[in-house]
C-alpha positions in Angstrom: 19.8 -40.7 -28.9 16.3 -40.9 -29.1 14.7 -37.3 -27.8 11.2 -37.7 -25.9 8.3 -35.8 -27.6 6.8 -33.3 -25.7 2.9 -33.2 -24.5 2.4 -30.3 -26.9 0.9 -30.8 -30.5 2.7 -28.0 -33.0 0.5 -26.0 -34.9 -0.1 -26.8 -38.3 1.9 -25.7 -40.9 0.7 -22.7 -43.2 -0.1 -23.3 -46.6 -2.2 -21.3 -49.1 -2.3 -18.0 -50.2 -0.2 -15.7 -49.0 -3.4 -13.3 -48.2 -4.3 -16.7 -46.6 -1.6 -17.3 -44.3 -1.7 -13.4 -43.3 -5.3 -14.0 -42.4 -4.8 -17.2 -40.1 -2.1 -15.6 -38.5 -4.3 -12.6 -37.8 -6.9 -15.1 -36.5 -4.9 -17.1 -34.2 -3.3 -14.0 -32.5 -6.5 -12.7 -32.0 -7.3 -15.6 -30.1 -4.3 -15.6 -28.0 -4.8 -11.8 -27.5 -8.3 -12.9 -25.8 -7.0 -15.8 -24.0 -4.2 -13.9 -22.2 -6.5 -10.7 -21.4 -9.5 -13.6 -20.4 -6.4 -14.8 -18.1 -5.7 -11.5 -16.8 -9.0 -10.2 -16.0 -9.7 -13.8 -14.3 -6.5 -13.1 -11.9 -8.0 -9.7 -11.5 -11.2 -10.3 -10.5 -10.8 -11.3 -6.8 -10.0 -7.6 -5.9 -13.2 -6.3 -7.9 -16.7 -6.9 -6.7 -19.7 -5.1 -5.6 -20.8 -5.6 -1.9 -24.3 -4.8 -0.9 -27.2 -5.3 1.8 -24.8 -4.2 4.3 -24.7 -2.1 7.3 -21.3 0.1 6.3 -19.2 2.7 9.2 -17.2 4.3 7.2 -15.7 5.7 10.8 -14.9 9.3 9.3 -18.9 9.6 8.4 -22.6 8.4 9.5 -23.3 4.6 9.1 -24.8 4.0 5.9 -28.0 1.7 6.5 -28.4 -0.8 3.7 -25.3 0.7 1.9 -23.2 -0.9 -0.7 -19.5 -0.3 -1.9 -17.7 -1.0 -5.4 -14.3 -1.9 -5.4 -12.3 -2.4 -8.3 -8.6 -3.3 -8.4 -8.5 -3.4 -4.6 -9.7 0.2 -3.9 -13.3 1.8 -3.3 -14.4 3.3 -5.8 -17.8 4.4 -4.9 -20.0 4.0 -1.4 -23.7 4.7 -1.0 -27.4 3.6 -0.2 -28.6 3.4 -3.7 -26.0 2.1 -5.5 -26.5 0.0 -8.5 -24.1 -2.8 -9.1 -22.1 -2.8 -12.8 -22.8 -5.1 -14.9 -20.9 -8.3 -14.9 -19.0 -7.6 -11.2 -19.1 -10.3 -8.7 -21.6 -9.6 -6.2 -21.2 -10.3 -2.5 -24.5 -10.1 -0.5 -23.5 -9.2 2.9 -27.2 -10.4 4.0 -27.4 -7.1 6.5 -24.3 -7.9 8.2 -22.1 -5.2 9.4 -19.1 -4.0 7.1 -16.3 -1.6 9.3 -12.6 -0.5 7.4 -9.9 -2.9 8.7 -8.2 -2.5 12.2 -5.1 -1.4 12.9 -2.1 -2.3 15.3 0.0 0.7 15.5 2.9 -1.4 17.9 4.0 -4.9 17.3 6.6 -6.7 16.3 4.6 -8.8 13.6 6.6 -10.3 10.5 10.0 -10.3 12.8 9.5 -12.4 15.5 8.6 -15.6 15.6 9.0 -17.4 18.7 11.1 -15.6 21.4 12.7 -18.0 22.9 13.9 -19.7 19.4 16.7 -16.5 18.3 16.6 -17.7 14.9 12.7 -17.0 13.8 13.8 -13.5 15.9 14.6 -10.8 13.5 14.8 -7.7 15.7 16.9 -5.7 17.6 20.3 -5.6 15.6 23.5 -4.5 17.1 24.8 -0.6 17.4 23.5 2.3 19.0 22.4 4.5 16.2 21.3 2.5 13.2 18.4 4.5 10.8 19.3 2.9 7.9 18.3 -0.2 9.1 14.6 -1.0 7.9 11.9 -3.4 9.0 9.7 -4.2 6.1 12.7 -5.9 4.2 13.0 -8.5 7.1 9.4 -9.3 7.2 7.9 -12.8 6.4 5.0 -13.6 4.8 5.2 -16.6 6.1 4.7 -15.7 9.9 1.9 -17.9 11.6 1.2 -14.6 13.7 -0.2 -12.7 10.9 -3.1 -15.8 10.2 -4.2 -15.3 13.9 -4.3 -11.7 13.8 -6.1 -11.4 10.5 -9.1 -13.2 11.5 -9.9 -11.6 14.6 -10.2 -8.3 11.8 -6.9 -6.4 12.1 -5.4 -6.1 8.5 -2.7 -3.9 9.0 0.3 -3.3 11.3 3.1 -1.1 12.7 6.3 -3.5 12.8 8.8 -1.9 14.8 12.9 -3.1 14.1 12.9 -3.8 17.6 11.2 -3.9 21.0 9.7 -1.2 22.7 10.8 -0.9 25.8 9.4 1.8 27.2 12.3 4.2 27.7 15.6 3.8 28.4 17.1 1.7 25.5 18.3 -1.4 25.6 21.0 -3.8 24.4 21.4 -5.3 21.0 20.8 -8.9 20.3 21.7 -10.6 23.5 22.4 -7.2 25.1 25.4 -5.4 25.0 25.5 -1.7 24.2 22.6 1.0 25.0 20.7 1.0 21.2 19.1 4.6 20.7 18.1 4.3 17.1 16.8 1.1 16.1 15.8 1.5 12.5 12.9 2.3 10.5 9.2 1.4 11.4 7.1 -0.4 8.6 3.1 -0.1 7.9 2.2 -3.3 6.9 -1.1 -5.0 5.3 -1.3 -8.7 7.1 -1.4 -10.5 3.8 0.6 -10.9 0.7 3.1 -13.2 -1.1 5.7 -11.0 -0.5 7.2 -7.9 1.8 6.6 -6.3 -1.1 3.3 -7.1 -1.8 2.8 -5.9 2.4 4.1 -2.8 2.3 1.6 0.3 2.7 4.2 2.6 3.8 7.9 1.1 4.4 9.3 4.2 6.8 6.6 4.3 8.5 8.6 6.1 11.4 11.9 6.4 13.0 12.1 4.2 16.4 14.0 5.7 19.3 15.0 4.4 22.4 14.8 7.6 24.7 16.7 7.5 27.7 14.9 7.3 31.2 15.7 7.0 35.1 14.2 4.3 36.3 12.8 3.8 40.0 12.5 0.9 41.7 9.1 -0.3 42.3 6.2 -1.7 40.3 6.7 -3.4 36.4 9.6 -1.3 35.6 9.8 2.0 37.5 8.3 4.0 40.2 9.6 5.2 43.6 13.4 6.0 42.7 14.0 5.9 46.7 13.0 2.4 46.6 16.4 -0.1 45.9 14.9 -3.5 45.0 18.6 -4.4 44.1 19.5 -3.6 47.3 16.9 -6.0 48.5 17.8 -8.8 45.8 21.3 -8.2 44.3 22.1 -6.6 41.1 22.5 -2.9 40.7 26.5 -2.1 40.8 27.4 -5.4 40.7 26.0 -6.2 37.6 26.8 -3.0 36.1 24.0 -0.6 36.1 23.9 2.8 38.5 22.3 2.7 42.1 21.8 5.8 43.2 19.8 8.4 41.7 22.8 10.6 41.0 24.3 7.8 39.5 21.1 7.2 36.9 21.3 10.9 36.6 24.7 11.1 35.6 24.1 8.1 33.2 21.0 9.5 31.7 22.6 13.1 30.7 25.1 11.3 29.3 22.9 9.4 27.0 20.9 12.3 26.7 24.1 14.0 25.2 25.2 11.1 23.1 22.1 11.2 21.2 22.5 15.5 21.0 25.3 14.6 19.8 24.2 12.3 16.7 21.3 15.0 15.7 23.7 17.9 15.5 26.1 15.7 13.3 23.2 14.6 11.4 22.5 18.2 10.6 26.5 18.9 9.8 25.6 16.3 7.4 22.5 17.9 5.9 24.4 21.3 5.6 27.2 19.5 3.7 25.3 17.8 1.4 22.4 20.5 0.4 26.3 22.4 -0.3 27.9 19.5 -1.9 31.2 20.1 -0.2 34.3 19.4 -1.2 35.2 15.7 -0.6 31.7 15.1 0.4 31.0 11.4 0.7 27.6 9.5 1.2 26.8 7.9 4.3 24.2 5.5 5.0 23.5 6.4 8.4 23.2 9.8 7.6 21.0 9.2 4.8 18.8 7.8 6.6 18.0 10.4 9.2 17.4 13.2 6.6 13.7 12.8 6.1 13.6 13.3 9.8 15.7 16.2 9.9 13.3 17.8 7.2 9.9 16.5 9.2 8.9 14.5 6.7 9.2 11.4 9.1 8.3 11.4 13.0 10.8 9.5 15.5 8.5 7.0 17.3 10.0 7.4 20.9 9.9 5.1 23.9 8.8 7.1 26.9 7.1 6.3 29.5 6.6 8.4 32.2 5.9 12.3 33.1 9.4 13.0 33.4 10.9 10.9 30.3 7.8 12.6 28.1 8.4 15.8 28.8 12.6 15.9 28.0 11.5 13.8 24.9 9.5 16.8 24.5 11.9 19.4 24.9 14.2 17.4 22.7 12.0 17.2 20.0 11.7 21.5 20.1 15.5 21.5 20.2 16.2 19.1 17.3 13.3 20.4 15.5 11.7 17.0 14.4 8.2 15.6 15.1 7.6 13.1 17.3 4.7 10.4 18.7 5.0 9.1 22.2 5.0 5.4 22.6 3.1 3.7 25.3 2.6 6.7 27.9 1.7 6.8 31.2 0.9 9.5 33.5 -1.2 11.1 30.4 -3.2 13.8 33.1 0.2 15.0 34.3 1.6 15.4 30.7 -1.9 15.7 28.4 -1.9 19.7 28.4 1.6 19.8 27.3 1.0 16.8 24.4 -2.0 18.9 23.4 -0.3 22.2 23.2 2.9 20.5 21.2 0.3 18.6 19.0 2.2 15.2 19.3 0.2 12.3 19.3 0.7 8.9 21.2 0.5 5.7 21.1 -1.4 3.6 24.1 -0.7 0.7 25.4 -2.6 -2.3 26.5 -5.2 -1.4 28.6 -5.3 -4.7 30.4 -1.6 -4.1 31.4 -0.8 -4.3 35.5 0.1 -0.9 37.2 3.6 -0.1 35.7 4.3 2.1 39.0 4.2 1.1 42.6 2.1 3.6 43.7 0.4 4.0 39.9 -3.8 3.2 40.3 -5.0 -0.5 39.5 -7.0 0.9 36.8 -3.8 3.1 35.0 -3.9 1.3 31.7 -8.1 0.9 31.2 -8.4 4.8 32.1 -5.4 6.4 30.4 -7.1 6.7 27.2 -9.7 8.6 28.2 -7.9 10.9 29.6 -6.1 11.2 26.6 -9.5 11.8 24.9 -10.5 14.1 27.5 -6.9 16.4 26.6 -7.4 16.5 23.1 -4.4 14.0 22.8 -4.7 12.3 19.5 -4.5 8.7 20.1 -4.4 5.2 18.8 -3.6 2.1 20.3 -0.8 -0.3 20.1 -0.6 -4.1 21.5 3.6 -3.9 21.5 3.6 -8.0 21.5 2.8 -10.3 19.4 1.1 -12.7 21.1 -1.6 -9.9 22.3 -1.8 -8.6 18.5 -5.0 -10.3 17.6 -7.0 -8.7 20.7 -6.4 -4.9 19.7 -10.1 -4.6 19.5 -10.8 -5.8 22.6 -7.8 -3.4 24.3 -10.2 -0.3 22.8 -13.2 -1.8 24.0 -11.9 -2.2 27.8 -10.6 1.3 27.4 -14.9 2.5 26.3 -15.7 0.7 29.7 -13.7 3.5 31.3 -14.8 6.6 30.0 -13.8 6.4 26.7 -16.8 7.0 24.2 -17.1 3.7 21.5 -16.8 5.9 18.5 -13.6 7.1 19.7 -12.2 3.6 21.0 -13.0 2.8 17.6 -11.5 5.5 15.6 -8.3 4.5 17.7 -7.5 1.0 15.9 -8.7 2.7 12.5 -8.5 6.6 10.9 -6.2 7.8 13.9 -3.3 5.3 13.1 -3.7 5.9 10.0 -3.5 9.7 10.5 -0.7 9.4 13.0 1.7 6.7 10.9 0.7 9.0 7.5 -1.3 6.5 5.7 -4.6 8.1 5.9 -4.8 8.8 2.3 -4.8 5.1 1.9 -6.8 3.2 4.7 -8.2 4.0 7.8 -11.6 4.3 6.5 -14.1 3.2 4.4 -13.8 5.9 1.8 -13.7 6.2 -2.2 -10.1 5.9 -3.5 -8.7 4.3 -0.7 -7.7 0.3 -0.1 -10.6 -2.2 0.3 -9.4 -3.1 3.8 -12.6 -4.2 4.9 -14.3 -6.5 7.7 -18.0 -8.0 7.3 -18.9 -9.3 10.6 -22.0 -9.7 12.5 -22.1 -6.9 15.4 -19.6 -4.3 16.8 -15.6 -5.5 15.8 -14.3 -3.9 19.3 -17.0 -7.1 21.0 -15.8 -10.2 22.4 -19.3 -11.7 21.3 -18.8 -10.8 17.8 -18.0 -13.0 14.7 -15.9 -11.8 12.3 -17.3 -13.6 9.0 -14.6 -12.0 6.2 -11.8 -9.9 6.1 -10.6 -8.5 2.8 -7.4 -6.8 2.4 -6.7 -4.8 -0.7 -9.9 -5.9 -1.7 -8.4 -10.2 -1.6 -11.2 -12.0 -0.1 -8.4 -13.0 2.5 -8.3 -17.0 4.1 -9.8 -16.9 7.5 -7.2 -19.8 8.5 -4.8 -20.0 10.7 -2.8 -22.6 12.9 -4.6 -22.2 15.3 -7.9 -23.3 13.9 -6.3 -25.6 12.1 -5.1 -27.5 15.2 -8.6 -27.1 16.6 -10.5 -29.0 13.6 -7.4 -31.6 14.0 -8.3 -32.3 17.3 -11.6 -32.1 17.5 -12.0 -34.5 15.1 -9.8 -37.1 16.9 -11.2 -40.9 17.5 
């Protein structure tokens, strides 16, 4: 059998002195050495450069006119006026365009679902009514066309809950079924990277409950209790779900105690293991809930109006854990008592219709700033995909009703940080955290303005997506 010869010449053979043949080996794995560090720094050097002639908001401090930042290996290193660029660093002129830290979605679904109608490209919502162990970021894909439409428009990272917010009240599995309480684990994701592993900024993020909640009978999903669409329409008892309000009651102390019930076990747990009892065995489940048990992680809880917030409230002082409030309403009856428990919330989208029947038309524009007005730390959260990619614009409605713009803006940028526990690494434009940074040629949170680059983890990211590829496809058509 003849064997091909490969493309690759062999090196020569050694001859000579044996001081000879110790030098060209010396020589030729010098030159190796250099090639494979020359390699290195060249993969390297895409997350180091040296931006400058920039307008920089650092959000946690005064713009900086004229400023530059250094970034090497993907973080800041140093942000200024007169800073002086190091020698032999890629310099990026930013021409006196504006440079803001990267937005942030703190409710979506991004990197798990696909398209909802298609169950397959849906990764959320897994069967059983307490399930902690489960977590999002391991599910996530890169691949999603979602993350390419939100990244331009300037958000770079993400909350990616396991599984829908709903608002209170739980909610069946995939395709229904049981009330779910506990859904999993909440992920903090950046929008690019190779990998879920290359995403992750912080993979328990937080701990997603379903809270329980009556639910009336008017407006999107609750409001007057005393009005029975089902009544009106069909449903109600006949399709299984409680008609009366002493039925929901009933229902909801029930679930109430159920998930009583899983905390106090979860502690039995804690007690047995800090003890190492006899027989003790791991558990998954129960593994999973101790780092909220010991407040090291909040549980992200669905409720949505006065009542549900304030026995989320009262269950978070019972169980002892820390908690943040997902999309609230009725923030002036429950903003005092937020304030005073220091739990923050998550708002959201301010062009949402009345969720009440007798709510105001303007609820979801003027809810943040009466969350400001409380002292209720806030951020804001789109809780759909499809919306993800205008969470600039949701603050910016909210500053048209009250809320001042620096605040709007800290609200997509240092408070989600601060709330989801990734402030130490983004959230601001700030020495020693990620380059998550946006040049762009006005204010991010208006519809007018262009967002020229994104970088995340200082990666000069692609500002591509389907959709503009489908737009340069067909504008270009005969």
């Amino acid at each position: 059998m003849i064997k091909k010869k490969s493309g690759v010449r062999p090196l020569p053979p050694l001859r000579g002195s044996r001081s000879q043949e110790s030098e060209l080996r010396t020589t030729r794995s010098l030159i190796l050495g250099l090639l494979l560090a020359s390699s290195v720094f060249a993969a390297d050097a895409g997350n180091t450069f040296f931006l400058k002639n920039a307008d920089v908001y650092p959000v946690t401090g005064p713009m900086i006119k004229g400023g530059s930042i250094l970034v090497q290996d993907g973080k800041i290193v140093d942000v200024g006026a007169k800073l002086v660029a190091p020698k032999g660093v890629n310099v990026i002129d930013a021409h006196g365009s504006r440079v803001y830290p990267g937005l942030i979605d703190s409710g979506t679904e991004l990197g798990l679902s696909e398209i909802s109608a298609e169950r397959v490209s849906v990764d959320t919502s897994e069967l059983g009514e307490f399930m902690p162990q489960l977590r999002a970021l391991i599910a996530v894909n890169p691949e999603s066309e979602h993350l390419g439409v939100v990244r331009v428009n300037g958000v770079t990272s993400a909350i990616s809950f396991p599984a829908p917010v709903r608002g209170g009240g739980g909610g069946g599995g995939r395709g229904g079924g049981a009330t779910q309480y506990i859904s999993g684990q909440a992920a903090m994701i950046h929008l690019s990277g190779w990998t879920w592993e290359d995403m992750e900024v912080a993979r328990s993020a937080a701990m997603q409950l379903n809270f329980p909640a009556i639910r009336g009978r008017g407006g999107r999903g609750g409001g007057n209790p005393d009005f029975d669409v089902e009544a009106l329409f069909g449903g109600g008892a006949a399709a299984g779900g409680a008609t009366t309000f002493a039925e929901q009651k009933r229902q909801y102390d029930q679930q109430i105690a159920k998930i009583n019930d899983f905390f106090d076990a979860a502690r039995q747990y804690q007690k047995e293991r800090t003890a190492n009892a006899p027989g003790f065995k791991k558990d998954l489940k129960m593994e999973a809930m101790m780092p909220v048990l010991e407040g090291k992680l909040p549980l992200a809880v669905s409720a949505n109006r006065a009542r549900s917030i304030h026995d989320a409230v009262l269950f978070a002082d019972k169980q002892h854990v820390k908690i943040v409030i997902l999309e609230p309403h009725d923030i002036d009856k429950v903003g005092a008592e937020l304030k005073a428990k220091n739990i923050p919330v998550i708002l959201g989208r301010t062009e949402a219709l009345p969720d009440a029947e007798d709510a105001a038309y303007d609820e979801g524009e003027t809810g943040p700033a009466e969350a400001y007005k409380a002292g209720v730390k806030f951020a804001f959260g789109t809780f759909d995909n499809e919306f993800s990619r205008n969470i600039g614009l949701q603050a910016s409605r909210a500053s048209a009703f009250g809320l001042p713009p620096e605040e709007a803006l800290k609200a997509v940028t240092i408070n989600a940080a601060q709330i989801w526990g990734t402030a130490d690494k983004m959230g601001s434009i700030e020495k020693g955290k990620w380059a998550d940074l946006i040049i762009c040629d006005g204010d991010p949170l208006d519809t007018m303005t262009h967002i020229e680059r994104v970088f995340i983890k200082g990666n000069d990211t692609e500002m591509m997506n389907k959709q503009i590829r489908l737009y340069r496809k067909y504008l270009e058509r005969p």
